[in-house]
C-alpha positions in Angstrom: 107.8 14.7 135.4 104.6 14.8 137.5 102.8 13.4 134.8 105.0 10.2 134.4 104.8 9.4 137.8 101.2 9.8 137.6 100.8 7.3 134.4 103.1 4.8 136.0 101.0 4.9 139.5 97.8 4.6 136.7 99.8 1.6 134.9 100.2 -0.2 138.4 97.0 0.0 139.8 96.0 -1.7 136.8 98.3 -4.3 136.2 96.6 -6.3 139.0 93.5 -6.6 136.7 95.7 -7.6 133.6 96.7 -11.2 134.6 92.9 -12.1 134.0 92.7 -10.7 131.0 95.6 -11.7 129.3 95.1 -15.7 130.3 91.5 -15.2 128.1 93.3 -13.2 125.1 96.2 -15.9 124.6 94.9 -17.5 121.7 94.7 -14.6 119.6 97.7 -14.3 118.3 98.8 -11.7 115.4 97.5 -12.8 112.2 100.2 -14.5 109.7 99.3 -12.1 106.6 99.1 -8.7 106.7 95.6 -7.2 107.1 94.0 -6.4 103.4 93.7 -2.4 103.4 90.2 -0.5 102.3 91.0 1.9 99.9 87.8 4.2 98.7 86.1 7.5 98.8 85.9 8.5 102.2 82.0 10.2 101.1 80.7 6.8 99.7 82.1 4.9 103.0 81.4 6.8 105.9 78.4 6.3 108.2 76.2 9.1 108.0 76.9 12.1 110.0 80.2 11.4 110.5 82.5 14.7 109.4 85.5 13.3 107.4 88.9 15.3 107.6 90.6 13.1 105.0 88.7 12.1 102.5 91.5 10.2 100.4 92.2 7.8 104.0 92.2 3.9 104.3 91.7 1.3 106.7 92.5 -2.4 107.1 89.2 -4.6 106.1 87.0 -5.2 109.5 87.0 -8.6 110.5 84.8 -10.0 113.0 86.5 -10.4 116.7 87.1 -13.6 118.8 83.9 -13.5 121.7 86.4 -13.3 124.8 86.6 -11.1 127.2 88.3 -8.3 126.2 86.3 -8.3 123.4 83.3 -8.0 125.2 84.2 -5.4 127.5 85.3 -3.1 125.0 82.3 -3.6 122.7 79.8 -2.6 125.4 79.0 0.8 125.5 80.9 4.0 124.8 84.5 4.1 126.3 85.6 7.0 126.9 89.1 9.0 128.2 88.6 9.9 131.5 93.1 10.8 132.1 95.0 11.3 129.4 98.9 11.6 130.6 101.4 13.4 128.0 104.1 15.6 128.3 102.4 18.3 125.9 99.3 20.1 127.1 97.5 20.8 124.2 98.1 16.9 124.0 96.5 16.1 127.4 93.5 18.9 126.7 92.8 18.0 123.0 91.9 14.6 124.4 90.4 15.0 127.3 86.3 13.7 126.0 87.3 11.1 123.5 85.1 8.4 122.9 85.3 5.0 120.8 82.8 2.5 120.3 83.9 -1.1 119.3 81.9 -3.1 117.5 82.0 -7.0 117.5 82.1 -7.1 113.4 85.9 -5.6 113.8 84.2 -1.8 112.9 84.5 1.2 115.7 83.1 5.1 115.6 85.1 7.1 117.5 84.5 11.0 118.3 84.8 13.9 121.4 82.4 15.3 123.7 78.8 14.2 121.9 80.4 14.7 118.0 81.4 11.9 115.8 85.0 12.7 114.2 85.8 9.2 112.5 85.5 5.4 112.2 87.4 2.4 110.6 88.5 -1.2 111.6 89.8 -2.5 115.3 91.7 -5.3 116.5 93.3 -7.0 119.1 96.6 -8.7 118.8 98.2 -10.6 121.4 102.2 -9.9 120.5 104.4 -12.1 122.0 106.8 -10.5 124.9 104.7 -7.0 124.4 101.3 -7.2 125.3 97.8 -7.1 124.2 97.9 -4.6 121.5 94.7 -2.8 120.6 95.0 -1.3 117.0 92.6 1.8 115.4 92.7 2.4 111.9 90.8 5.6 111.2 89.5 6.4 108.0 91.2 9.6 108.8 94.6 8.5 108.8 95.8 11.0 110.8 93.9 9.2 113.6 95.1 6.2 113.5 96.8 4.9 116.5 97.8 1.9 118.7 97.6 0.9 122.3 98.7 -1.7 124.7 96.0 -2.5 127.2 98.3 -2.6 130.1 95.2 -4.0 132.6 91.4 -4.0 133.2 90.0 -3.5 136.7 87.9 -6.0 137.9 84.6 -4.5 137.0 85.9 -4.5 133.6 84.5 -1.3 133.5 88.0 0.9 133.4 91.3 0.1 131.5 94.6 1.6 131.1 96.0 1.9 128.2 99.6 2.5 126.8 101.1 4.3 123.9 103.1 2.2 121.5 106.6 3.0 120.6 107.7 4.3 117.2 103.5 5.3 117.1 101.5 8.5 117.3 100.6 7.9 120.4 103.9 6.9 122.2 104.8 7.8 125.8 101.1 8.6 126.0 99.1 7.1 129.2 95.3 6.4 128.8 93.0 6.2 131.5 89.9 4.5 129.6 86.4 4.2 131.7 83.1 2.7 130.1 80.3 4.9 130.1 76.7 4.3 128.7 76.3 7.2 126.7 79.0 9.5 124.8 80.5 12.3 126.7 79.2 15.7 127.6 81.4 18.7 128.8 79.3 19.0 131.7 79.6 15.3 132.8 83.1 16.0 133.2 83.5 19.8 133.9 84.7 20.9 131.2 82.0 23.4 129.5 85.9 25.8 129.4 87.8 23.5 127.3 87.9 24.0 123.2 
């Protein structure tokens, strides 16, 4: 219960920030076709290094990103999850270190601590009566997810983030903060955590 109080205090602070961000993101509205899928061999696609858990995954076809704000913000730097509110532990622990970083061509790399775990295509959709809705989808299908940015601080260096319904990642609260440089265990204290 603790931690629902805690991600709607997060969700509040934030949604002071969201009124300027959502004026900027109001023409991009959800595209009228469905998003064309990338089907291949996850070996031949991935950017080097990257360790690949599903090899047989897919991911919408990147397309490049309206320049507004939101869009900028994200694609600067790394950002990272600096709270991660869930009602499961191994939830809230498991994510504690994860980075993304957005590209402007529609691509992103995501990872934990300093590793690099995945990639694929972003977007951002504007849904009517819902919210800006950011949407990953991994190349590891088991990480695909999507997120309402509920509201960007004024810095535009911290954003909170909300779980979609009917998603993986639903009745999950993100605190998201930009950093310049991928995560380290030590940054954050947590050389004890797997």
């Amino acid at each position: 219960m603790r931690y629902l109080i805690f991600g709607i205090l997060m969700s509040v602070l934030f949604m002071a920030c969201e009124n300027n961000s959502n004026k900027e993101q109001a023409g991009n509205q959800a595209p009228a076709n469905p998003p064309t899928i990338y089907r291949g061999d996850a070996t031949t696609a991935s950017p080097e290094g990257i360790p690949q858990a599903n090899k047989n995954g897919s991911f919408m076809e990147p397309a490049p990103l309206p320049d507004v704000r939101t869009v900028q913000l994200l694609t600067k730097d790394f950002w990272v999850f600096e709270f991660y509110v869930a009602d499961e532990r191994e939830v809230r622990l498991g994510n504690k270190g994860r980075w993304f970083a957005f590209y402007q061509d529609g691509t992103f790399e995501n990872g934990r601590w300093t590793e690099k775990l995945g990639y694929g295509a972003w977007n951002l959709q504007n849904i009517p009566g819902e919210g800006l809705r950011l949407i990953l989808d991994n190349i590891d299908n088991n990480q695909d997810e999507q997120w309402e940015i509920q509201g960007v601080n004024e810095s535009g260096d911290a954003m909170t983030w909300v779980g979609i319904n009917k998603t993986n990642t639903a009745g999950h609260v993100v605190k998201a903060i930009n950093l310049l440089t991928r995560p380290t265990r030590k940054q954050f204290d947590a050389e004890h955590i797997e």
